[in-house]
Structure formats: C-alpha cells, structure tokens
Wavefront OBJ file of the C-alpha trace (Angstrom):
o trace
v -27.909 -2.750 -8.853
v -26.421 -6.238 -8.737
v -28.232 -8.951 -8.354
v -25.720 -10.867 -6.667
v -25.650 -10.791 -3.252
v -23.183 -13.238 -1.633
v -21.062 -10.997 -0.045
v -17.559 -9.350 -1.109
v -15.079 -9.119 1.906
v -12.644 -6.431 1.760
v -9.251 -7.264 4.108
v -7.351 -4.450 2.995
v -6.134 -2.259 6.114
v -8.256 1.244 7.050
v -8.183 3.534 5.400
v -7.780 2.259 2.459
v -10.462 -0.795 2.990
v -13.173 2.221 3.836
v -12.769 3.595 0.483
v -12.985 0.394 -1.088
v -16.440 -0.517 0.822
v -17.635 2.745 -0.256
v -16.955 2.024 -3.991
v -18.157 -1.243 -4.302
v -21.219 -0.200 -2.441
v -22.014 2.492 -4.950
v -21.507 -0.357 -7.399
v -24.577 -2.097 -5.275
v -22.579 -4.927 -4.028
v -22.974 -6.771 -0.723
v -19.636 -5.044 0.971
v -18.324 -5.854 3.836
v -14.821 -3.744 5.484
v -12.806 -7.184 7.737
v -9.592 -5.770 7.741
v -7.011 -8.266 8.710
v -4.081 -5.862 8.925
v -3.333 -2.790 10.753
v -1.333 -0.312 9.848
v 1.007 1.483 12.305
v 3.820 3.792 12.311
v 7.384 2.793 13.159
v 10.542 4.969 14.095
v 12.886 5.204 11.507
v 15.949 7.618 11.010
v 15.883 10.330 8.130
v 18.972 9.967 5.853
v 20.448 13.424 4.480
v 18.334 14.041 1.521
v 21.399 15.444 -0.205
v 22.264 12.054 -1.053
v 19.303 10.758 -3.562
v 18.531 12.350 -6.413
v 14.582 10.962 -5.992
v 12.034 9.501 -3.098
v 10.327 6.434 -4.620
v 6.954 6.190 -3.040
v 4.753 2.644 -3.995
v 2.307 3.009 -1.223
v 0.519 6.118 0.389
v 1.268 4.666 3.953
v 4.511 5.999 3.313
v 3.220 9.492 3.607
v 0.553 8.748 5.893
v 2.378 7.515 8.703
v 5.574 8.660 7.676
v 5.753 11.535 10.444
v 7.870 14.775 10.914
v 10.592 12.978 9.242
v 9.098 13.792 6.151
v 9.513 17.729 6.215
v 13.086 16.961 5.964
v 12.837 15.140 2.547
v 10.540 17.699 0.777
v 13.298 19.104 -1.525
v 13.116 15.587 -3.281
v 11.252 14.756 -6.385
v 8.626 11.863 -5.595
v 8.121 8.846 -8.553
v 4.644 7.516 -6.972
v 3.558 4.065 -8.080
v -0.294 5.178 -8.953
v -2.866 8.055 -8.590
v -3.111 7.415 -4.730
v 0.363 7.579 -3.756
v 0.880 10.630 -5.843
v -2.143 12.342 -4.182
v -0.742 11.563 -0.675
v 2.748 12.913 -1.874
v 0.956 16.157 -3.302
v -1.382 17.149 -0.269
v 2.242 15.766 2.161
v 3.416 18.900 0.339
v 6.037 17.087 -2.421
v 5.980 18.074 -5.663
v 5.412 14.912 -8.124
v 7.763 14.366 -10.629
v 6.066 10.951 -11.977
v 3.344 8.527 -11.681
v 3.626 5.342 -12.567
v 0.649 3.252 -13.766
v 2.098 -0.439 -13.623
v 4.531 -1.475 -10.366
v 7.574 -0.381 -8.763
v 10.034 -1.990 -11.345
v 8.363 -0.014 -14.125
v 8.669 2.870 -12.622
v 12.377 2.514 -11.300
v 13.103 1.901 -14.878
v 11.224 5.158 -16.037
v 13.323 7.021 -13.789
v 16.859 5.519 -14.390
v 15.822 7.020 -18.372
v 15.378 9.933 -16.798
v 18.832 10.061 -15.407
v 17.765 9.198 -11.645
v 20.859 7.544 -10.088
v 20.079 7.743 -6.295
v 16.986 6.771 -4.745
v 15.580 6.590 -1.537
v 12.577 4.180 -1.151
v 10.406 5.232 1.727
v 8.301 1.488 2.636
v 6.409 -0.891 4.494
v 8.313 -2.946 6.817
v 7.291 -6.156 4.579
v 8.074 -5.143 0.647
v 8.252 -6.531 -2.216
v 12.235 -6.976 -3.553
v 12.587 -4.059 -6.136
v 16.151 -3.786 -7.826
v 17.288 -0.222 -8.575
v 18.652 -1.294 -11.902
v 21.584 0.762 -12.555
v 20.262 3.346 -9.730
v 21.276 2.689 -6.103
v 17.786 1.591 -4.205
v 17.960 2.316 -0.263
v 15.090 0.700 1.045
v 13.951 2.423 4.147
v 10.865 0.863 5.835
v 8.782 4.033 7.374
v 5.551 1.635 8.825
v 4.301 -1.568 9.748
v 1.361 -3.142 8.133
v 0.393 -5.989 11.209
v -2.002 -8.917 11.409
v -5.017 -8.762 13.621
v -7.682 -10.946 15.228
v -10.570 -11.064 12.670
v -13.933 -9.030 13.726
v -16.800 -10.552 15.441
v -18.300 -10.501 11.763
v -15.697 -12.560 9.978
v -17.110 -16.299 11.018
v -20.675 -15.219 10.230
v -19.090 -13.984 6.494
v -17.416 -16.726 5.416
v -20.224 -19.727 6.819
v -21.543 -18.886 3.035
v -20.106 -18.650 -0.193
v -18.223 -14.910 -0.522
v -16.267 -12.672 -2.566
v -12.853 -12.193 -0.795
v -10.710 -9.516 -2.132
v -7.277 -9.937 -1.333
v -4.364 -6.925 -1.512
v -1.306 -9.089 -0.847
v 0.464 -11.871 -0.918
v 1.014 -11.967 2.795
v -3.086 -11.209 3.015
v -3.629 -14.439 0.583
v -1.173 -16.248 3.342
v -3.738 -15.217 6.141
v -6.672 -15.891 4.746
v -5.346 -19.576 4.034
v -4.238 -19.743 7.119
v -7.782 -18.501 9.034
v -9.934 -20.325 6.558
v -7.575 -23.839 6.587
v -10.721 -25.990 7.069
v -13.152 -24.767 5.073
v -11.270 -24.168 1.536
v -12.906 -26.024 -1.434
l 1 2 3 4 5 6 7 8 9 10 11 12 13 14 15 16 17 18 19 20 21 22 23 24 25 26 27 28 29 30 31 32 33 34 35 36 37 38 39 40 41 42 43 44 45 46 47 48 49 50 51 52 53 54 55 56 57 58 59 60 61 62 63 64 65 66 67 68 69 70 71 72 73 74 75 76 77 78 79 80 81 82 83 84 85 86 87 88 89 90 91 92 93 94 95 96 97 98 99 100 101 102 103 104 105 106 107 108 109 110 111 112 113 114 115 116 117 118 119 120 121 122 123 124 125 126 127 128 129 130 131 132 133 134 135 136 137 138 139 140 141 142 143 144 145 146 147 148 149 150 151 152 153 154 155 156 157 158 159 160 161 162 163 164 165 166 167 168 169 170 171 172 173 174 175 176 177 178 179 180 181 182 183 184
C-alpha cells in the first residue's frame, strides 16, 4: 500500500480512464477518474478495401466506435500500435498481422519491410502527423475525442497538491488552460 496519498487524477476519456483507476487503485493509490474528453463517434465513408494492402490501427477507439463500417474492412490485415489496440482489432473480428510496441512511425516502418505499400489509417479526428514513408498513408478519422466541462470533483482535486496524469498533448493544453491560475 502506498503511503502517499495526495491524489492521482486520471483525464483520460472512459473507458479507457476506468481501467486506469482500477489499476492504480490495485496499486493502493489515491485515484481519482476526471475525464476531460469524451469520446464520440463520427460518420465517415468506407473506402473500397481493395485498395490498401493494410488497416493501421494506433488507438482502440478506432474499433470501438468505428461502427458497421468496419465489417466491410475485415479482409484487411491490422498493424495495431500496442496490446490494446490489437485486442480491440481481435475481439472486432480482424485478424492481427502486427503489434507494435513503440508509436505509429515504428510501426509504419515495420510494415513498409514487410512489403506493405497501401495503408489505410482508421483515426481520431485530432492525430498525430504520421508519414507513410515509402507506403501511401490515407488518414481517415473514424471518431471524435471532445473536451468537456470538468466534474463537480475537479476544483475540490486540484485545491491540494495532486498527481495529474496526462494522455495527450491536447489534454496537457487543457489542463493549462483550466488550471491557468494556480500553476507553480
């Protein structure tokens, strides 16, 4: 059990900031789930799979609250950044032809050496730039991931010294933003 108790505030969007309170309560830390992002579908159009050779999946939002549009990409190989996106791609009924362990450039480059020359990058609305190297990269955003109101909670949280754990860059940009006056 820890002995430190100032509290560690997850902002990471459900579901994802669930499982992260659960862990880090297991680890006997003072956890507390203040999302400050939502994450929501959006309507996109589903290109003919014929075209890619591979579906590039770095988050498992993708999957999640990718839709029906899915089904119709299933004959593609996935390349999931991490052990989470390649879950979601497994139990979305893909079959997982690589898992990277380090980012989305790493793993582009793992799959141009394996002769991947076409790939279709289901995303977030907001992504980080990836270049497809040698392989042509069609970024198509699937979801939103959208700022909300802080809970009830959140002033009470940060009156005191706290652990924040940040996902994102754009998270890091909020919490400057809501906490502005009381940095330092």
């Amino acid at each position: 059990m820890s002995k430190d108790r100032r509290p560690l505030l997850i902002l990471r969007p459900n579901p994802v900031a669930q499982r992260s309170l659960y862990h880090a309560a297991a680890l006997g830390l003072n956890a507390h789930s203040l999302p400050l992002f939502a994450a929501r579908a959006i309507a996109w159009a589903v290109p003919d799979p014929s075209t890619y050779d591979a579906l590039l999946i770095t988050s498992a939002q993708s999957l999640r609250l990718g839709g029906a549009g899915l089904r119709q990409l299933l004959s593609l190989p996935v390349y999931a950044v991490g052990a989470a996106s390649a879950a979601a791609a497994t139990k979305a009924g893909f079959e997982v032809a690589g898992v990277g362990n380090s980012d989305g450039k790493s793993l582009i480059a793992d799959m141009q050496a394996q002769g991947i020359r076409s790939i279709l990058w289901l995303t977030g609305r907001e992504n980080s730039a990836l270049d497809g190297g040698t392989a042509a990269l069609q970024v198509l955003p699937c979801y939103a991931v959208d700022r909300i109101t802080p809970s009830d909670a959140w002033q009470q949280l940060i009156r005191e010294p706290a652990v924040i754990m940040v996902h994102s860059t754009r998270a890091a940009q909020y919490l400057a933003e809501l906490i502005a006056d009381a940095r330092g």
